[in-house]
N, C-alpha and C positions, 0 to 999 in steps of 0.2 A: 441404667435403670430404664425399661421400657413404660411407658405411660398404658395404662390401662384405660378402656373405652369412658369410664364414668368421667376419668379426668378430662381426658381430652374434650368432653362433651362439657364439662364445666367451664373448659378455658373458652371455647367456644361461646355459650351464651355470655359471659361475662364481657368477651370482647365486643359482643352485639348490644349488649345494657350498655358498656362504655361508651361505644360508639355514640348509640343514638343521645345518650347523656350530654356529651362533647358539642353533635349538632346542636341538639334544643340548644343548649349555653351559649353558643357562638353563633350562630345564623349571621353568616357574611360577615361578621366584625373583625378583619385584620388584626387589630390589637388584641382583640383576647386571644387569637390563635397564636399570634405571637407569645403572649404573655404565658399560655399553656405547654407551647413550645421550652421555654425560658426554665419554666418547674421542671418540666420532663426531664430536658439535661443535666441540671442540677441533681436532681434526683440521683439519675444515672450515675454521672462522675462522685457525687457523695458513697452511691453502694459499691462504687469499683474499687474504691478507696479504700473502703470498711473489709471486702473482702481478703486481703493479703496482709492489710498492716500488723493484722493476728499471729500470720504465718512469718512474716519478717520479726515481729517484737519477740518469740518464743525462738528462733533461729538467731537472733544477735545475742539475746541472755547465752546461750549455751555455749556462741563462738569466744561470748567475755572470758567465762568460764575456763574453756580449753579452745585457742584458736589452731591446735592441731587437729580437728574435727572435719573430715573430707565432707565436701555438700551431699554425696547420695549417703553418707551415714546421717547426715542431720535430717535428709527428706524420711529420709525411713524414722528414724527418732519419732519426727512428726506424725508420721502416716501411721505408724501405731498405735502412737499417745493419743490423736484423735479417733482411731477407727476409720479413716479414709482408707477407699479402694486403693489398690496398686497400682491399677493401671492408670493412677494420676502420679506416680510417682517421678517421671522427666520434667512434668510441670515448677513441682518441689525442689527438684534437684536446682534449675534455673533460678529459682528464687532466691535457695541458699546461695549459689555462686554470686548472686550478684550482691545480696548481702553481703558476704565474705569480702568482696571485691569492694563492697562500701568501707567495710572498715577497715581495710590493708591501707586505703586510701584516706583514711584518714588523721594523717601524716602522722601513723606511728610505727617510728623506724624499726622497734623491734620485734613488733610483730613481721612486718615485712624480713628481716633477718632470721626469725624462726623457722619460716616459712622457707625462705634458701636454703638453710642446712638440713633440712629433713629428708 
């Protein structure tokens, strides 16, 4: 999805409003740059969090369900159900594998037996 001029010129001044916002606030005070720091990453690591645990909880209901389910069927599964582009589809596919690889791994033997004789 290519950015069109208006947007790009919004990300723009908003970055210049935040900016100058952050200065006024802080003027030299270590601690609150720290302390802004501190939000930020939080921030961060909270929405990186939020993003996949959607796509992991709807790919483990489905492996309960049938764990003979290969990971680019369950990305595709996903990728429809949601309306996501395909060309995120390798992304997905990694996700489910490591899901699947979570729960093979957790220590249930017969999952892992099903999985051998297939």
């Amino acid at each position: 999805m290519q950015l069109t001029q208006k947007t790009k010129t919004q990300r723009v001044v908003t970055k210049k409003q935040l900016g100058s916002i952050i200065t006024e606030k802080v003027k030299n005070n270590p601690a609150l740059v720290d302390a802004l720091f501190d939000i930020a990453i939080a921030q961060w690591k909270k929405h990186e969090y939020d993003t996949y645990a959607k796509v992991e909880n709807y790919i483990e209901k489905k492996l309960i369900k049938d764990m003979t389910l290969p990971p680019k069927v369950l990305a595709a599964m996903y990728v429809s159900y949601k309306d996501i582009p395909r060309y995120k589809m390798p992304m997905y596919m990694k996700i489910a594998r490591k899901v699947k690889n979570k729960l093979i791994n957790r220590h249930n033997l017969p999952l892992k037996l099903s999985l051998i004789n297939i």
